[in-house]
N, C-alpha and C positions, 0 to 999 in steps of 0.2 A: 478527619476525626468523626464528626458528625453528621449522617445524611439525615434531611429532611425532604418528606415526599408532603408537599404544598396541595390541599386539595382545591383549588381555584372557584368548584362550585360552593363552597364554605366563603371563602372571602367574599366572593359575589352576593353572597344572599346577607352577609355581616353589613357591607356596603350601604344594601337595598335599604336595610331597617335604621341606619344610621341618617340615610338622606330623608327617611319618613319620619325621623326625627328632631328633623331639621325645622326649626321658625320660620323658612321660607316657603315649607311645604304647606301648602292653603287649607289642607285636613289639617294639619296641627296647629296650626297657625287660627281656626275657627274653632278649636277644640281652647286652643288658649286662651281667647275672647271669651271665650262659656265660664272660662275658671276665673279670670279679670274678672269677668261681671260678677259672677258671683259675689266674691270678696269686696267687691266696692259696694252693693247693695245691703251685704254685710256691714260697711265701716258707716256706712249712710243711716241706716236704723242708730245706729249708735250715736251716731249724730244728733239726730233727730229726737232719742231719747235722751241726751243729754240740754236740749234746748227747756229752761226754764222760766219760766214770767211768774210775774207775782198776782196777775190777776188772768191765769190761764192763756191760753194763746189768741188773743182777739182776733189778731190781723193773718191767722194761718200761715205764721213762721215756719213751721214745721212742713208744709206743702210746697215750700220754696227753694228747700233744698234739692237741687239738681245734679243728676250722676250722667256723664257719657264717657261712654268708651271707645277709644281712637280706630281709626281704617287702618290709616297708614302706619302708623306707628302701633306697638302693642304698650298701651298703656291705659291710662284711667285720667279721672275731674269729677272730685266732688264739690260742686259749686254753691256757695250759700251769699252770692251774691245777688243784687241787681239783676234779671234777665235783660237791661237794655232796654226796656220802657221806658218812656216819654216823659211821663209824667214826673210829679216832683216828690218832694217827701211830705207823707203825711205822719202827724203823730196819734196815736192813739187818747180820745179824751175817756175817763171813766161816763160810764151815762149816769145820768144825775136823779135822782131817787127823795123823794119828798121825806117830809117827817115820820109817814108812815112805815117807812122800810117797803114800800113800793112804788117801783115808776111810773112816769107818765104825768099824765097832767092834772094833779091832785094838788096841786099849789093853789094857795086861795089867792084872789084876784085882790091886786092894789088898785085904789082908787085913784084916780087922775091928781086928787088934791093931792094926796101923799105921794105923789111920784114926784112931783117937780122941785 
């Protein structure tokens, strides 16, 4: 009924561009990574912009937020935790500010008698 004449140099080159489209192919696959990062750098500002304190960000919350993007796997980590330091938790105290509405050491001095 039907002859089809198959031209083999078409399928081979259709092939070619399907395997360069392939995740496993390390061009596209590093082109992947570029678009990943992007968009995570993108959700991370948002982040970031969304972090609010009531009296500014003291302890530089916003500089804490941590983005990587995987080798092996193609994926992403927006991290707003801990990096794994040592140390313990500290809380933020407000700095303490005299009657003047400035700080520092503008407090008048108590006398020994009235202290005790």
């Amino acid at each position: 009924m039907f002859e089809f004449e198959v031209n083999d140099a078409v399928i081979v080159e259709q092939q070619k561009e399907l395997e360069a489209a392939l995740s496993t192919n390390p061009k596209t696959e590093a082109v992947l990574r570029k678009i990943i990062r992007k968009y995570v750098l993108e959700a991370r500002k948002e982040v970031v912009q969304g972090i609010t304190f009531k009296h500014g960000d003291p302890r530089g919350a916003r500089q804490a937020v941590k983005t990587s993007v995987y080798k092996k796997v193609l994926g992403a980590n927006i991290n707003i935790l801990n990096g794994g330091k040592a140390h313990g938790t500290n809380s933020y105290v407000e700095p303490r500010k005299g009657s003047h509405g400035r700080g520092g050491n503008r407090h008048k001095r108590t006398s020994l008698a009235s202290a005790r």
